[in-house]
C-alpha positions as a printed Julia matrix, in Angstrom:
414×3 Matrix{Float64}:
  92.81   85.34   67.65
  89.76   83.16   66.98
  89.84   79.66   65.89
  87.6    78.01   63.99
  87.21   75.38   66.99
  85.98   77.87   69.35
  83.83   79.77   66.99
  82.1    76.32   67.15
  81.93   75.88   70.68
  80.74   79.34   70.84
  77.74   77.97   68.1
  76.84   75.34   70.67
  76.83   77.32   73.74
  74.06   79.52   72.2
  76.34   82.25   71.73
  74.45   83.4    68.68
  71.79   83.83   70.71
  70.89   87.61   72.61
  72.44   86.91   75.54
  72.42   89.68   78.05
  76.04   91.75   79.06
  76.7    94.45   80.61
  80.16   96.08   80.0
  82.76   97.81   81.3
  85.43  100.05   79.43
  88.73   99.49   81.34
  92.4   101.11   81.55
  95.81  101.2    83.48
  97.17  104.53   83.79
 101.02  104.79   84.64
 101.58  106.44   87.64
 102.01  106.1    91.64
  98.84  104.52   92.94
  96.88  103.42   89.65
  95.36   99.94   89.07
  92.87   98.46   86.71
  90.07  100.54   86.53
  87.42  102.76   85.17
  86.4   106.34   84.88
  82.98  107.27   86.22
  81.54  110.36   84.22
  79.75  112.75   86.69
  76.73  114.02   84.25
  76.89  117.39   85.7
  80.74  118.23   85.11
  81.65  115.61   83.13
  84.48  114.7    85.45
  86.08  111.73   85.8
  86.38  109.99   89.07
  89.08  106.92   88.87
  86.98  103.98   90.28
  89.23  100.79   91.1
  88.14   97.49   89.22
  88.85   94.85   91.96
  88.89   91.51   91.58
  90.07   90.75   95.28
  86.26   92.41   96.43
  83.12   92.19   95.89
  81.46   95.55   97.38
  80.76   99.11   95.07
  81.57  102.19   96.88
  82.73  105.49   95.92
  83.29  108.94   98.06
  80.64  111.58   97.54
  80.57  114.98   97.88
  82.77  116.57  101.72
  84.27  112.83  102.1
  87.37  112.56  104.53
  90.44  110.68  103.98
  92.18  110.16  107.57
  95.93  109.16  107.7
  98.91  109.33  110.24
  98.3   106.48  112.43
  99.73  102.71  111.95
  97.42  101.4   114.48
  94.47   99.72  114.22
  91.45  101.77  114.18
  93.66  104.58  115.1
  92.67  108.34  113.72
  95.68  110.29  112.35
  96.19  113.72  112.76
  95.7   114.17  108.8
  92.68  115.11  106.89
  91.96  115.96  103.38
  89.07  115.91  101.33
  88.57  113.32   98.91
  88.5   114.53   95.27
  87.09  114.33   92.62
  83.71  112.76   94.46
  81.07  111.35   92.56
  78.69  114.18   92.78
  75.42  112.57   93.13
  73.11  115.38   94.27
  74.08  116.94   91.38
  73.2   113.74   89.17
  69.46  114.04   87.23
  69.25  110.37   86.93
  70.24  109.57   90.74
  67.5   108.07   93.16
  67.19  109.18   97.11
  69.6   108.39   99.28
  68.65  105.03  101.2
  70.36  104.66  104.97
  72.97  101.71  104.36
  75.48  101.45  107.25
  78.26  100.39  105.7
  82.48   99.58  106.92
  84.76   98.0   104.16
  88.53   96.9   104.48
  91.2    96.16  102.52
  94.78   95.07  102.77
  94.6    93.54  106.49
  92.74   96.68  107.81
  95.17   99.0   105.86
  92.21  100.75  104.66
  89.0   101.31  106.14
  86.16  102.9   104.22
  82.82  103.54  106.13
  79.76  105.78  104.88
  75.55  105.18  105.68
  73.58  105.63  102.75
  73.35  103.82   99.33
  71.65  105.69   96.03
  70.66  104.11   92.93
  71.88  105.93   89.36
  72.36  105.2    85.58
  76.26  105.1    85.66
  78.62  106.38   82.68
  81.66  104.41   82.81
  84.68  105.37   79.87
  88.02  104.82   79.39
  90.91  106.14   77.55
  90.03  103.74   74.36
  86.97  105.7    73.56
  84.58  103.26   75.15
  81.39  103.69   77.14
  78.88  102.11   78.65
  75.22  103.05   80.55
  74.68  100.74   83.94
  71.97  100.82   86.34
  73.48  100.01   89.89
  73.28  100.81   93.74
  76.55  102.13   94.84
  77.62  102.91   98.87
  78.39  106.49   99.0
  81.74  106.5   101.41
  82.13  109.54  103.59
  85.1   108.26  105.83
  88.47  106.43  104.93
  90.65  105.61  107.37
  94.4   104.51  106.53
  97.02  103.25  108.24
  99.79  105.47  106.78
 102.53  107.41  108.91
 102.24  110.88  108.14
 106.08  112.11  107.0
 105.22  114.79  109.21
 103.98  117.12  106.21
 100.45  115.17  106.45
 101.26  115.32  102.35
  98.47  112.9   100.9
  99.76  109.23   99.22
  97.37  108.27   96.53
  94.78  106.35   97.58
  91.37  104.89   96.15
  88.21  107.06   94.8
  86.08  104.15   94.72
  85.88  100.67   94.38
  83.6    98.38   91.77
  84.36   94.52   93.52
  83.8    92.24   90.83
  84.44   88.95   93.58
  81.31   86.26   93.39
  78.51   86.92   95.59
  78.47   85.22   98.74
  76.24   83.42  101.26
  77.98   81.3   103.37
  79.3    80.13  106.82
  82.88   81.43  105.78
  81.26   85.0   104.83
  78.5    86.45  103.24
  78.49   89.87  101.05
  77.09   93.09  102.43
  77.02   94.88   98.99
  76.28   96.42   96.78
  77.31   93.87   94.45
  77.0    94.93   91.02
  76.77   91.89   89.37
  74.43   89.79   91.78
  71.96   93.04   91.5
  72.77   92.77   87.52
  71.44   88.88   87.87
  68.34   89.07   90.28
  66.9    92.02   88.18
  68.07   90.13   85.11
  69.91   92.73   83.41
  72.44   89.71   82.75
  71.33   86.14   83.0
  74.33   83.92   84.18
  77.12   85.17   87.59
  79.66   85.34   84.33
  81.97   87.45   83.49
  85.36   87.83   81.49
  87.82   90.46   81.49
  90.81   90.7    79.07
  92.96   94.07   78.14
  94.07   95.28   74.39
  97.54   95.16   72.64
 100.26   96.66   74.81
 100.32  100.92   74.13
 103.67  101.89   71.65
 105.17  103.3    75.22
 105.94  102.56   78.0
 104.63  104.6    80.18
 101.14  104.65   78.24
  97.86  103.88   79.17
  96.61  100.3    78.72
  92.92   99.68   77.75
  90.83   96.64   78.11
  86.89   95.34   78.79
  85.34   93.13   80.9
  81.82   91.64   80.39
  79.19   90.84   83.06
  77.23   87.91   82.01
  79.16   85.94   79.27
  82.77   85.55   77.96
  83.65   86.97   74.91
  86.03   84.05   73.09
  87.24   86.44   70.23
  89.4    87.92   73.3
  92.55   85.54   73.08
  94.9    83.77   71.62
  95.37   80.1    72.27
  93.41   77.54   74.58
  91.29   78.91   77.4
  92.3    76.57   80.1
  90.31   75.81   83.24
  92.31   76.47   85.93
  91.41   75.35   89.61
  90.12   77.22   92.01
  91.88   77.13   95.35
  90.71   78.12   99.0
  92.89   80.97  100.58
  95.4    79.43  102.75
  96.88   83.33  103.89
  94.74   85.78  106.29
  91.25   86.12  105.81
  88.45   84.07  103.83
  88.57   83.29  100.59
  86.69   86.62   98.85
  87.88   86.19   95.03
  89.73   84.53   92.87
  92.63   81.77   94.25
  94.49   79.63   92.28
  97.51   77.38   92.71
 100.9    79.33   92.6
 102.31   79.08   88.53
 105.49   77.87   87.77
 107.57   81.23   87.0
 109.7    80.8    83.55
 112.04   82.78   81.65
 113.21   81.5    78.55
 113.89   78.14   79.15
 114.48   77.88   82.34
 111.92   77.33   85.2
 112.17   78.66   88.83
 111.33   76.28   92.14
 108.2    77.66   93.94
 108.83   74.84   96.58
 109.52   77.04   99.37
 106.47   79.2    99.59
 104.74   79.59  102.42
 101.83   79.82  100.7
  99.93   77.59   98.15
  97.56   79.63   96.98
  98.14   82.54   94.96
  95.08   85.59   94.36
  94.18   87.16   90.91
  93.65   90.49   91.73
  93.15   93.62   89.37
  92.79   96.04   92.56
  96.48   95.08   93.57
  99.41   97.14   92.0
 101.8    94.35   91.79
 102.93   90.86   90.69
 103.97   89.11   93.88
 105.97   86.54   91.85
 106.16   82.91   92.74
 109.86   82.1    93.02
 111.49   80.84   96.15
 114.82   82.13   97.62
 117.39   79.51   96.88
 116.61   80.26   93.04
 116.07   84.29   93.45
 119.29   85.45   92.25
 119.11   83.09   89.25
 115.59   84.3    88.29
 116.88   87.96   88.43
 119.3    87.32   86.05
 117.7    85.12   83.63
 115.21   88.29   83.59
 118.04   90.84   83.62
 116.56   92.5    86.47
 118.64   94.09   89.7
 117.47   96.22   92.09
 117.59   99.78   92.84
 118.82  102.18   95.6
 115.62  101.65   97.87
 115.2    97.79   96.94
 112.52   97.82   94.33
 113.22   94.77   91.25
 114.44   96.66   88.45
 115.35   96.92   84.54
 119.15   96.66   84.63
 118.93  100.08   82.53
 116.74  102.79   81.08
 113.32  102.08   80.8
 113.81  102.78   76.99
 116.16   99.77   76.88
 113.72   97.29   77.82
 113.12   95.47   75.01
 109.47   94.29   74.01
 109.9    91.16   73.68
 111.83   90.24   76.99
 108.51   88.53   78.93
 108.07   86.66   82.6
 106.08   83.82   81.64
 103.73   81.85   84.21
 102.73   78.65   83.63
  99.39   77.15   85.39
  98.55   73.46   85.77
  95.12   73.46   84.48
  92.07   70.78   84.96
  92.43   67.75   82.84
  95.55   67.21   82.68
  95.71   70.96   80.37
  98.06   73.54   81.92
  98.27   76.9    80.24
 101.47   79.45   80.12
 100.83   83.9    79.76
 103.35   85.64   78.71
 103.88   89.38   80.42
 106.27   91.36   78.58
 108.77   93.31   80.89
 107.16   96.58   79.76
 104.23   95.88   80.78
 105.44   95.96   84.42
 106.86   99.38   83.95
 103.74  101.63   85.96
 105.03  103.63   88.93
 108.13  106.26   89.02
 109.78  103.98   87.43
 112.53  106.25   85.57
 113.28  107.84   88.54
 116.92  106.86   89.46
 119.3   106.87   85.98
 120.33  102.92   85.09
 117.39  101.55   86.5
 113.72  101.05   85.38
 111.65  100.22   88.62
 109.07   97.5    87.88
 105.97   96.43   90.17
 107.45   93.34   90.75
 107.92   91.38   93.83
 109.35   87.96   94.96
 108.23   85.28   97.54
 104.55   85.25   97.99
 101.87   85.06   95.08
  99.64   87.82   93.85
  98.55   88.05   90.31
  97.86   91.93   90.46
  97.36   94.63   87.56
 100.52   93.51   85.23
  99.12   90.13   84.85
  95.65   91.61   83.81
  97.01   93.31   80.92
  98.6    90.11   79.66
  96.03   87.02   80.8
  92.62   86.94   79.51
  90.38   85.98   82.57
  86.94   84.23   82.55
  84.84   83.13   85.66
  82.1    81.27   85.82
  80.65   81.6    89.91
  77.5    78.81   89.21
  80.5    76.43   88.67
  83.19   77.9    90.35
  84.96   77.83   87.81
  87.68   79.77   86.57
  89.65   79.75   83.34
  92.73   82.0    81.66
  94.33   82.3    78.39
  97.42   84.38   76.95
  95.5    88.23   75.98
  97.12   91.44   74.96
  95.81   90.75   71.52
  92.9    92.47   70.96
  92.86   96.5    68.87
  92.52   99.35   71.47
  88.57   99.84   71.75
  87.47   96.76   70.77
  84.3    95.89   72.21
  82.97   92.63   73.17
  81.78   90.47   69.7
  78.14   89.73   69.97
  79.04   86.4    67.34
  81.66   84.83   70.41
  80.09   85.0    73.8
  78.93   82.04   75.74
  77.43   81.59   78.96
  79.71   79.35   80.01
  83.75   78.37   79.48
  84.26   75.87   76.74
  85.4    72.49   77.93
């Protein structure tokens, strides 16, 4: 996975050097409603509480103890007539290591006001993160304890819950300008001004694909430095791009990718949009391909779709082979451009055996997100002093590895 060349660059850069990280043990459980994320450990129980690792914000919040989750209403702002606690909670007055609750008014949304999560106090606690791999890690953060969530969800008369977020570690740059600035917490800025970490880096890549497919993927991601032991081939700077959809442009944005399959290439000409998000809080690849080319993508893929509409395996989800992949290729800086590879499988995550003959995949066409699938393929770096962000093809590392001390850098290779 590591050349000799970037073992080098990796000399220059210092990387030899203590440089300060923080990490992160990640994972991708299959299942309705699961993204990349994290387990936080509540000291007391030991129970898990799934908390969403999202590159598409930049806030940390998670529910604490007799938190509300509100549904039944499609309006904006609206109340529904449904209520349910929201469990597991992280249980901080049950936490030894957990500071005073501070007031914090806070109000965050998501998905064009889909979601609406409002609480008023922050507290300050050493955090146990784990995932399925067998990694931890010990972090000292502020988090936004969220007593309210709002969504805009019709209630299937039943009021019977969807899934929905626990909590939410935003991993988007830190922000202070006319466009928008940050309310927080942000993990990583409070990482940086208390100097925990020592650069606004980070990198973020996920292990070799599990034996099935309905397994759980694991992965890292490092606060402060990127790891280049994480990938194969060139890390590629890739341009970032101002959001040209709703909202400002919190995250990651990069020109759409050209979508390929085998050897043929699909037009992306027709999009409305030029600008396409990397987001590991997002269930789905929103792929690039406009609709004059749509049926021949589908069947270069050997995808169909189902009863309801979703883009499917044409067969079992045991027939998929593991070597079928959707590649993407991105024009890079320099003239450089740089191609991952997601296998098929890979896209395999929610109910997806459900109707006999077809293997639903979270897959759409027409816009651009980069969502969870691509995480567990692409190898991600960002460098926010530089705005600067770079991928390369991952997937390649042993379940568990952790970040090599020998092959980080504060910055991304040229």
């Amino acid at each position: 996975m590591r050349t000799q060349a970037l073992a080098m660059t990796a000399l220059a850069n210092g990387a030899l050097a203590a440089i300060p990280t923080v990490s992160i043990p990640l994972h991708y459980y299959y299942g309705g409603g699961h993204k990349i994320a994290t387990n936080l450990i509540n000291p007391g129980s030991n129970t898990p509480v799934e908390v969403v690792f999202d590159q598409g914000s930049e806030n940390f919040w998670v529910f604490g103890p007799g938190a509300v989750n509100n549904w039944g209403c499609t309006g904006f702002f609206c109340p529904g007539q449904c209520n349910a606690t929201a469990e597991p909670f992280y249980d901080f007055p049950n936490s030894p290591s957990a500071s005073k609750p501070e007031p914090f008014p806070s109000m965050y949304a998501y998905g064009a006001y889909t979601k609406i999560v409002q609480g008023q106090e922050t507290v300050n606690d050493t955090f146990h993160f784990a995932s399925d791999s067998g990694l931890t890690s010990t972090v000292d953060a502020r988090v936004a304890i969220a007593t309210y969530m709002q969504q805009r969800l019709l209630d299937g008369g039943q009021c019977i819950p969807a899934a929905y977020d626990l909590g939410i570690l935003g991993t988007a740059p830190f922000y202070r300008t006319a466009e928008w600035n940050t309310t927080g917490p942000h993990v990583r800025q409070d990482l940086l001004e208390r100097g925990v970490i020592s650069a606004p880096v980070q990198s973020m890549w996920f292990d070799e694909a599990p034996a099935e497919w309905n397994g759980t993927f694991t992965g890292n991601a490092v606060f402060g430095a990127v790891d280049l032991s994480k990938f194969t081939g060139d890390l590629v700077k890739v341009a970032h791009v101002k959001n040209d959809g709703l909202g400002a442009s919190v995250g990651y944005f990069v020109a759409p990718p050209v979508v390929k399959v085998g050897g043929a290439s699909f037009d992306n000409s027709e999009l409305t949009t030029r600008s396409c998000m990397i987001d590991s809080g997002t269930q789905i690849n929103d792929l690039p391909v406009s609709s004059a080319v749509l049926d021949s993508f589908m069947a270069a893929a050997g995808l169909t779709r189902d009863s309801i509409g979703h883009v499917a395996w044409n067969g079992s989800c045991d027939s998929v082979p593991r070597d079928a992949t959707i590649d993407l290729e991105f024009a890079g800086v320099a003239g450089k451009s740089v191609t991952i590879k997601t296998p098929v499988r890979n896209y395999i995550r929610n109910n997806a055996d459900s109707e006999p003959g077809f293997c639903a995949l979270n897959i759409d066409t027409g816009g651009c997100m980069l969502g969870a699938p691509f995480a567990t393929s692409a190898f991600f770096a960002a460098n926010d002093a530089e705005n600067e962000i770079a991928l390369a093809q991952g997937g390649v590392s042993k379940r568990g590895d952790k970040a090599d001390e020998a092959s980080l850098s504060l910055t991304i290779p040229n």
